[in-house]
C-alpha positions as a printed Julia matrix, in Angstrom:
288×3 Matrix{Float64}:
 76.57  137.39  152.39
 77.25  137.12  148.4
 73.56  136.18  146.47
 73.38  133.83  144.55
 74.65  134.06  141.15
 71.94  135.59  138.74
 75.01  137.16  136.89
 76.05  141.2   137.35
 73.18  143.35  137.18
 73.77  147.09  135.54
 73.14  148.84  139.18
 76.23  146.33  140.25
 78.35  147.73  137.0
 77.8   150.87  137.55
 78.49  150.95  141.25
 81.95  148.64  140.92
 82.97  150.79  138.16
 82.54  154.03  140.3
 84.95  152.52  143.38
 87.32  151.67  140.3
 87.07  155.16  139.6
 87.62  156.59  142.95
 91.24  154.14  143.22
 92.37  155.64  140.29
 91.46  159.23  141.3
 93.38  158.5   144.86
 96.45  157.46  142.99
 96.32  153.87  144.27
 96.81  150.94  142.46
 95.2   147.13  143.46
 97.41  146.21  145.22
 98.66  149.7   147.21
 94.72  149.48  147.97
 94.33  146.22  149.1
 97.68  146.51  151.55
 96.23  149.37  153.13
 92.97  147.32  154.16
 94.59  144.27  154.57
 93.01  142.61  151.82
 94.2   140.21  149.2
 94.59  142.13  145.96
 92.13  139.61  144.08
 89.57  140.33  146.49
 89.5   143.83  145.33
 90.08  143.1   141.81
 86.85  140.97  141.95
 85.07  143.72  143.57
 85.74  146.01  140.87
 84.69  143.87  137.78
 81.72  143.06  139.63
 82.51  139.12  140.1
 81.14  139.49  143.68
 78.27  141.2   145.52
 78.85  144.74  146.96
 79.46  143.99  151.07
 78.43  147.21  152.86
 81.63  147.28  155.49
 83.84  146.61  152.62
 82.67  149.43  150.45
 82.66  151.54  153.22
 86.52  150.72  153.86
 87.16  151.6   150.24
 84.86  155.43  150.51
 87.32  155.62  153.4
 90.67  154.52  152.02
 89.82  157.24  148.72
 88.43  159.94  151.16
 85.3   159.84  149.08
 82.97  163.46  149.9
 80.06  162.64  152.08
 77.5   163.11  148.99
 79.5   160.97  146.95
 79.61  158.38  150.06
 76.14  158.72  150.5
 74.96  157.87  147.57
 77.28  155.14  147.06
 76.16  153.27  150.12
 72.57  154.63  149.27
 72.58  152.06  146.06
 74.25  149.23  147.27
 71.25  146.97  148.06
 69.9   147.66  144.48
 72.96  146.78  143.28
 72.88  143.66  144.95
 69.52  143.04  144.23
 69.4   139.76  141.34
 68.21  140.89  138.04
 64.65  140.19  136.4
 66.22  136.91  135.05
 67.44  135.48  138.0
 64.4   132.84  137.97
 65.33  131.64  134.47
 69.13  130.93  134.69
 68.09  127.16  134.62
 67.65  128.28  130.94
 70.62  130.51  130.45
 74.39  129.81  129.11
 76.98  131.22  131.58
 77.87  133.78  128.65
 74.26  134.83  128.42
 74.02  135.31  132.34
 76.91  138.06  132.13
 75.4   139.68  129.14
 72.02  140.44  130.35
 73.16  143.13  132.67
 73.95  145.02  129.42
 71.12  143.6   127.61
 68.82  145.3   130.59
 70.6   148.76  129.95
 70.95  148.79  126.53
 69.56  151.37  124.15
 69.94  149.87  121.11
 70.06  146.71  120.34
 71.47  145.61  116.66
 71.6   142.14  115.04
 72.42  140.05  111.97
 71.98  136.75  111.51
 72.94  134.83  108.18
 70.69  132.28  107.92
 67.59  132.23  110.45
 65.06  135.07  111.8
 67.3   136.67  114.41
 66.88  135.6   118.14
 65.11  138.75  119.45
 62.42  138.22  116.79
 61.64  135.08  117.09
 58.57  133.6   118.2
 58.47  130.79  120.77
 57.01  128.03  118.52
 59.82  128.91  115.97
 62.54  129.29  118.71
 61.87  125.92  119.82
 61.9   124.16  116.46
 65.48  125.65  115.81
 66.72  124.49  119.22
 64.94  120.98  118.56
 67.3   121.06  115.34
 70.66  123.15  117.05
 70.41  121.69  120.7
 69.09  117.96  120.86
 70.49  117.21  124.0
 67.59  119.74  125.65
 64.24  118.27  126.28
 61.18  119.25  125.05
 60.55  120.84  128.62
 64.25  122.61  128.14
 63.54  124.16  125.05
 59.96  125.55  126.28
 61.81  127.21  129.18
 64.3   129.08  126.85
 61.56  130.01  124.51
 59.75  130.86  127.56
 62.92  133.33  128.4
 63.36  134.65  125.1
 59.81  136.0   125.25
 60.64  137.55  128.52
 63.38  139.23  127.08
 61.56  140.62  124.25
 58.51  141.87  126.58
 61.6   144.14  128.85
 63.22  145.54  125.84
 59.81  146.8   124.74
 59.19  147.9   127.58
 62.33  149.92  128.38
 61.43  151.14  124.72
 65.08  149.62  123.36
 65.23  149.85  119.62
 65.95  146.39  118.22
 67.29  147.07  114.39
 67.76  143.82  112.39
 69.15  142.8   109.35
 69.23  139.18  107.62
 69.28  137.76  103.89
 65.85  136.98  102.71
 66.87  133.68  102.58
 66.4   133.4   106.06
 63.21  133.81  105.9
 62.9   130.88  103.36
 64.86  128.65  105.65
 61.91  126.1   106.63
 61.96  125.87  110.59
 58.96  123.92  111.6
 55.76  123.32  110.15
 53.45  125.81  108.01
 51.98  127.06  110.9
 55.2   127.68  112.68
 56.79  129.94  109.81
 53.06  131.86  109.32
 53.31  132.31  112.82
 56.85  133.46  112.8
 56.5   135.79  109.26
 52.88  137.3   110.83
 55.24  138.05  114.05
 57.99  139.52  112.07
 55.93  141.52  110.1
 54.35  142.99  112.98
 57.6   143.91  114.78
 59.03  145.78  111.58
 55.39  148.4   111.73
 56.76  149.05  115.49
 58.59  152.38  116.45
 61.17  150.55  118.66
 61.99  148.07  115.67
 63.57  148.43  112.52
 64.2   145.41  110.26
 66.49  145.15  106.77
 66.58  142.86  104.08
 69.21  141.75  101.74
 67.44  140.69   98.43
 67.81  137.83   96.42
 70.82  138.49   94.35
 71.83  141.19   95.73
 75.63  142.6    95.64
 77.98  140.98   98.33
 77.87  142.84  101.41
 80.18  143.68  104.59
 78.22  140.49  106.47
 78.28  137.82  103.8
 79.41  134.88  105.4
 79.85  136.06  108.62
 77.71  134.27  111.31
 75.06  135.66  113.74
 76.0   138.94  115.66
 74.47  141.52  117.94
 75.44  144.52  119.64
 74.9   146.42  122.55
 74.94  150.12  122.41
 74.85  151.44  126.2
 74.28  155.16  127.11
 75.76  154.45  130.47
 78.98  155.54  131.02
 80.31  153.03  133.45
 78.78  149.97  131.12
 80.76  149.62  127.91
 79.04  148.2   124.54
 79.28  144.75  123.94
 79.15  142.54  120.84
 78.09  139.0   120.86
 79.35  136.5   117.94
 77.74  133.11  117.93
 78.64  130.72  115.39
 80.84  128.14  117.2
 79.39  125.19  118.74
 76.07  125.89  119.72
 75.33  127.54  123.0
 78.47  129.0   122.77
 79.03  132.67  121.78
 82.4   135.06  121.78
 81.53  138.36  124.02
 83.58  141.43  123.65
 83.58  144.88  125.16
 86.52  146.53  123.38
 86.14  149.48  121.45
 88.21  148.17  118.69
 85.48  145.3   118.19
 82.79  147.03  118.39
 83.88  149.68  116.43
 84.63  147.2   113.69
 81.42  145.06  113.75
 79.46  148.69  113.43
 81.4   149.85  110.54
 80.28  146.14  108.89
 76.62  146.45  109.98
 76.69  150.2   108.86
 77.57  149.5   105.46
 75.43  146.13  105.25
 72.52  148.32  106.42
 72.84  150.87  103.82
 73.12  148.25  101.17
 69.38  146.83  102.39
 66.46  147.41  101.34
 64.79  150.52  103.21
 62.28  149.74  106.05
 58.84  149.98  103.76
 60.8   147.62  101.22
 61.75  145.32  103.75
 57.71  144.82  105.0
 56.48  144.49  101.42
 59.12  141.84  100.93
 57.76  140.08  104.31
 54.39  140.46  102.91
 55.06  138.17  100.03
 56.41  135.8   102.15
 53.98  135.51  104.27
 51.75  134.87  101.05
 53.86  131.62  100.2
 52.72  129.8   103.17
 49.35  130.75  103.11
């Protein structure tokens, strides 16, 4: 029986990519595959990007059809109920855009995590108070309830990558951090938060100085990447700056190559990590 939706977990990647593995090893093709079982050819196309949960007699067709080795078959059919297993944030989907849904399996097996935004403290460093003032500004249509759930998730998501010990490295205009969101005690809050990330081992934050040169990211609108030590799990970039809730997600190596090369060179342009917290510092000291 297929679970319900929580999005693909990186256990599900991992194993759908391995049976696309083991078709292209046999020399089949979809739909030579799916003739030989019977099966409709999107059937197995959705099995192998993941769109549907792993079915036990239908994998073990497929070991079958590719004359997998018993190890291999074993542990195969060994990982299929984690694989179907829903992910930590299959509670919160209430609070999740479809997008999001599909890009927390990489989010939950990514190693680093990197992220620009022009304008606002980026999302993974944000504290709830100041997460729900920007969506009480961005996203009227959610209720107050609505935007405490999110902020609620947010947190969540922030608590696993620490956790997992995923290095979050950040980089935003200082201006961003002059960008009143909230109250007073919101952006203390949020600058006492940020400040406290940047001393951490697993985070690394970068400023862009008041008149500073034009860099690689000028103009361009929020961003953050996935960098994935898994081989079956490609990186993924994440561009928001459309309507909001809405993002562009790509897993091509020609777009992720090319936002790196942009946050590479913006990075090296910032101000170095010790900079960057002295800078917060004085911030902080303009809303005390």
């Amino acid at each position: 029986m297929a679970r319900e939706r929580s999005g693909r977990t990186a256990q599900h990647l991992v194993l759908a990519a391995r049976l696309r593995n083991l078709r292209e090893g046999s020399g089949l093709s979809v739909p030579q595959a799916a003739r030989e079982l019977g099966w409709h050819p999107s059937t197995l196309r959705r099995l192998e990007q993941a769109a549907t949960s792993l079915d036990v007699g239908q994998v073990g067709d497929l070991l079958g059809l590719y004359r997998a080795g018993a190890a291999e078959r074993e542990d195969i059919m060994g990982r299929l109920a984690a694989a179907n297993a829903p992910g930590w944030w299959h509670p919160w989907r209430d609070a999740m855009e479809p997008w999001l849904m599909e890009v927390m399996s990489v989010e939950s097996a990514a190693s680093v995590v990197r992220t620009w935004d022009p304008a606002l403290v980026p999302l993974l460093l944000r504290t709830r108070a100041y997460s729900m003032a920007v969506d009480a500004v961005l996203r009227p249509e959610l209720s107050a309830a609505g935007r405490k759930r999110r902020a609620d998730l947010l947190a969540e998501r922030q608590r696993h990558l620490q956790e997992r010990q995923a290095r979050v490295w950040a980089v935003l205009p200082v201006a961003a951090l002059r960008c009143r969101v909230g109250g007073a005690e919101v952006m203390r809050e949020q600058l006492a938060f940020l400040q406290e990330a940047a001393g951490r081992r697993d985070v690394m934050v970068q400023l862009h100085g008041e008149g500073a040169p034009v860099q690689p990211l000028t103009g361009v609108s929020a961003l953050t990447l996935y960098r994935v030590e898994i081989s079956e799990i490609s990186d993924h970039v994440v561009r928001e700056g459309g309507l909001p809730g809405t993002a562009e997600v790509s897993d091509t190596r020609a777009s992720m190559q090319g936002y790196q090369a942009l946050l590479d060179v913006s990075c090296v342009m910032a101000m170095r990590p010790a900079r960057t917290r002295e800078e917060i510092q004085d911030e902080q000291e303009r809303w005390a």
